[in-house]
C-alpha positions in Angstrom: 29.0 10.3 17.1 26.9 7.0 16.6 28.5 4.4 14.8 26.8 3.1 11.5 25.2 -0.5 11.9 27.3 -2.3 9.7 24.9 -3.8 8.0 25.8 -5.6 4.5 24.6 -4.8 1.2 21.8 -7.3 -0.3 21.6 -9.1 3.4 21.1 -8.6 7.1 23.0 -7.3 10.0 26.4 -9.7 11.0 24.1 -10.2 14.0 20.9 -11.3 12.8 19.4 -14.6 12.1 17.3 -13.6 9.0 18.8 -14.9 5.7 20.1 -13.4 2.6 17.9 -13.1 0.1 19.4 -14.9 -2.3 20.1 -17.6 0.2 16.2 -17.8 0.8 15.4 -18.1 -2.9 18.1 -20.9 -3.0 16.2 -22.6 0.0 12.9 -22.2 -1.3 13.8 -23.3 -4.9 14.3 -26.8 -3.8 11.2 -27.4 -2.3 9.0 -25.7 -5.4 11.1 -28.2 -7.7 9.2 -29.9 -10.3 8.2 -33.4 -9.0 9.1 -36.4 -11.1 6.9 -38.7 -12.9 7.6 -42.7 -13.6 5.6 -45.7 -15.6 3.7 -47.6 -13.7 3.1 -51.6 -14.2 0.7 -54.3 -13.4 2.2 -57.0 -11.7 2.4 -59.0 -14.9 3.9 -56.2 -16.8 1.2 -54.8 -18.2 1.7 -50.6 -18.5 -0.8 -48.8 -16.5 -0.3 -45.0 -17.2 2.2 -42.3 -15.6 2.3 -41.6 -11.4 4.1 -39.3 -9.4 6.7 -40.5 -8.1 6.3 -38.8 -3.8 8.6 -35.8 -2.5 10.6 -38.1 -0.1 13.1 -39.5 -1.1 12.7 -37.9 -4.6 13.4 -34.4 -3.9 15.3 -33.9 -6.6 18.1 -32.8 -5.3 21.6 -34.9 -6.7 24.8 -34.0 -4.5 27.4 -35.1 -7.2 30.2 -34.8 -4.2 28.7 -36.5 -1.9 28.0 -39.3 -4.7 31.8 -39.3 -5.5 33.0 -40.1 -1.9 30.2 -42.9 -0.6 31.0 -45.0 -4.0 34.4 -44.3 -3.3 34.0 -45.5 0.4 31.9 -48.6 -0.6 34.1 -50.0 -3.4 37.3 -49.5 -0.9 35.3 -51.4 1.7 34.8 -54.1 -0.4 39.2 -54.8 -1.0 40.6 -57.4 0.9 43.5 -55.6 1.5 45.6 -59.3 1.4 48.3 -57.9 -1.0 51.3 -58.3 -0.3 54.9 -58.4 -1.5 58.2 -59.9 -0.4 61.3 -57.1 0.7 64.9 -58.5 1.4 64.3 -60.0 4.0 61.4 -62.2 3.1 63.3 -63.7 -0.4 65.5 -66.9 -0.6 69.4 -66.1 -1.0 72.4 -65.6 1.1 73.8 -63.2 3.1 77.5 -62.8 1.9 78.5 -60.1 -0.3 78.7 -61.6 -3.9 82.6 -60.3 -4.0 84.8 -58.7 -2.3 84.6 -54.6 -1.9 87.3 -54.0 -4.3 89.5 -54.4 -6.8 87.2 -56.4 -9.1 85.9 -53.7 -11.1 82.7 -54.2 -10.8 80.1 -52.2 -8.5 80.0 -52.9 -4.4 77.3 -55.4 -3.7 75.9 -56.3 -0.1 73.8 -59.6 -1.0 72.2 -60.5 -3.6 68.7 -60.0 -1.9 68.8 -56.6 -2.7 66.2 -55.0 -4.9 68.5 -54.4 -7.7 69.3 -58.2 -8.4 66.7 -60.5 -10.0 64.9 -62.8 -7.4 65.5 -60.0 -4.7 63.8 -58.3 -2.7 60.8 -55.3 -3.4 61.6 -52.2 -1.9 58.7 -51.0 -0.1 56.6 -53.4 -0.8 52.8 -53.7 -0.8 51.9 -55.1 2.7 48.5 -56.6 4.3 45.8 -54.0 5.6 42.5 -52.1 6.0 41.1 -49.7 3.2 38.3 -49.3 5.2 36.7 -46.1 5.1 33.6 -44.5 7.0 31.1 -42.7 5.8 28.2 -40.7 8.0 25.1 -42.6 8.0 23.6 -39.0 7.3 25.8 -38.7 4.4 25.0 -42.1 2.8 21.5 -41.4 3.3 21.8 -38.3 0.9 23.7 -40.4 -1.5 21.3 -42.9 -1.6 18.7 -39.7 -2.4 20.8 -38.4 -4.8 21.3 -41.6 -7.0 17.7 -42.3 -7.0 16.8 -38.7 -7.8 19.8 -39.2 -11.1 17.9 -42.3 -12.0 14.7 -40.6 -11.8 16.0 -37.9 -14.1 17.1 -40.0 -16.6 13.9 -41.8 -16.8 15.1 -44.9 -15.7 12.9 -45.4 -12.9 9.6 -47.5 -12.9 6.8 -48.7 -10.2 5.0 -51.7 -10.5 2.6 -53.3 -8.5 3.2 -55.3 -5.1 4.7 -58.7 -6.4 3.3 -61.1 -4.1 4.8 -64.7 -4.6 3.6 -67.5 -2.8 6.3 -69.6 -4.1 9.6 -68.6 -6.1 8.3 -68.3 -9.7 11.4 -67.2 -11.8 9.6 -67.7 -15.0 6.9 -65.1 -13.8 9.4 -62.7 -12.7 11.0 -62.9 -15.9 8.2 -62.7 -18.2 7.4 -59.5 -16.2 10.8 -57.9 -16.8 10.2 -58.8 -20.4 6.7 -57.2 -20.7 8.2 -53.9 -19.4 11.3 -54.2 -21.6 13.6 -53.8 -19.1 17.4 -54.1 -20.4 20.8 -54.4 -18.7 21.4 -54.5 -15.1 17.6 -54.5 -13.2 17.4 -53.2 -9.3 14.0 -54.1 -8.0 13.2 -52.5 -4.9 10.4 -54.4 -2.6 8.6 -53.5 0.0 10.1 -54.5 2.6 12.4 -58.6 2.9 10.3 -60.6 0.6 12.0 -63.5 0.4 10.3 -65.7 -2.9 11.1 -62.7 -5.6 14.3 -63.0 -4.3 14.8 -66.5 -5.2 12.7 -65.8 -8.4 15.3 -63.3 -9.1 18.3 -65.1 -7.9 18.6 -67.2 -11.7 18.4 -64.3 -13.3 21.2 -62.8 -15.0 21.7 -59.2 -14.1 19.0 -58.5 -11.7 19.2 -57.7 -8.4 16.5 -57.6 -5.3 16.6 -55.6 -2.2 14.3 -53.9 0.1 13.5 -50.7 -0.5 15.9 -48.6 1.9 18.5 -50.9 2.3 19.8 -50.3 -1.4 23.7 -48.0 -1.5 23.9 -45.5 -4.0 26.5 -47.9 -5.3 23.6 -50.8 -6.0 21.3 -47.8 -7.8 23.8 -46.3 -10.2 25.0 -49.8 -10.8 21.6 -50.7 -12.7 20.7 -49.3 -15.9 16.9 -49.4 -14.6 15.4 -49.6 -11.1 12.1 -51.2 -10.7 10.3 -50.1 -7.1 7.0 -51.7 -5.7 4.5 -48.4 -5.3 3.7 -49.9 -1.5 7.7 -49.8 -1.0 7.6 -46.1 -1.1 5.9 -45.6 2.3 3.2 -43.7 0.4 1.7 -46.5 -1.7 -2.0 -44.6 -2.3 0.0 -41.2 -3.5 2.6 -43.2 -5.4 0.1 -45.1 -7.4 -1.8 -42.0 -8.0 -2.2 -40.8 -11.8 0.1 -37.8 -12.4 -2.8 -35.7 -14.3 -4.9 -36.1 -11.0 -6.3 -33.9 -9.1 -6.4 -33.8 -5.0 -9.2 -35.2 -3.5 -10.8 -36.4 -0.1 -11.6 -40.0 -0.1 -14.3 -41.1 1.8 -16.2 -44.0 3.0 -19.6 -44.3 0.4 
């Protein structure tokens, strides 16, 4: 008598490669997700319409876990770990027994170091060390996704123009920040180490400038608006496209 194949309901064989069907869907549903749109600014703050903001690294995909335990890992990274705390043998006092074993009445005492007498010594004490913690680079990479895809979400994501400075001008930055009415903590993401809108930034209270890629999740959900140059997305021309736009071949006239 032949044996059955032992196939399982709603899937494959044990011993085939195809997927379930509901894990296909799954896979496929992330990459027909609804792309996300942001406001797009001149670089004097000036609105410009809506663009679409490219598939990578907006994928729209927010791993809440994975969110959870690279914050986690970057705000434990950041301790000193220099606490520490004094046991018995560390604090000032004697070593004699405070009186004798018995026949006062009172309870047996060793030294007055101990951790029951005031000016003693802790027991177990906090002591020096590393709360150092790593993280896959893989894994901080789909954090960093995820808490730009959240931002996106929430709106709170804009693209402006390529600030080009040839000399730190914080009251330009500024009055751009103003004109897009920008509020609480500001992350604006260059393209690539540009180093006079950082000193234009550097005076101004809650904003922040990095290059686009070397931001943490941490320095993204930190800011209550992240600003990104359209060139720092790698695909300046579709990232500064209109979002009611249609495909089109550009060619030389």
């Amino acid at each position: 008598m032949s044996k059955s194949s032992g196939s399982m309901p709603g899937g494959t064989c044990c011993s085939s490669r195809a997927p379930f069907p509901d894990r296909a869907a799954a896979t496929s549903s992330s990459a027909t997700r609804a792309m996300h749109t942001a406001h797009y600014y001149q670089s004097d703050g000036s609105p410009d319409g809506d663009r679409t903001l490219p598939a990578v690294p907006f994928d729209g995909v927010v791993n809440e876990g994975v969110l959870h335990q690279v914050v986690r890992a970057q705000l434990a990274n950041r301790r000193r770990g220099t606490g520490a705390g004094k046991n018995r043998s560390a604090v000032s006092g004697g070593s004699r027994k405070p009186w004798r074993q018995k026949g006062t009445g009172r309870a047996r005492q060793g030294t007055i170091r101990a951790a029951q007498w005031t000016g003693g010594g802790m027991a177990f004490p906090p002591q020096p060390h590393s709360w150092r913690t790593s993280v896959p680079r893989k894994v901080r990479a789909l954090a960093r996704r995820s808490a730009l895809n959240a931002r996106a979400e929430e709106g709170r994501v804009l693209l402006i123009e390529s600030l080009n400075y040839e000399a730190p001008r914080t009251s330009r930055l500024a009055a751009c920040l103003a004109a897009i009415e920008v509020s609480g903590k500001v992350l604006l993401l260059t393209d690539g180490n540009k180093r006079n809108v950082y000193l234009s930034a550097r005076n101004l209270p809650g904003v922040s400038v990095r290059p686009f890629g070397e931001e943490s999740a941490y320095d993204v959900l930190r800011a209550a608006t992240v600003v990104i140059e359209a060139d720092a997305l790698g695909t300046g021309p579709v990232a500064a496209e209109p979002a009611d736009s249609t495909d089109t071949e550009n060619g030389d006239a």
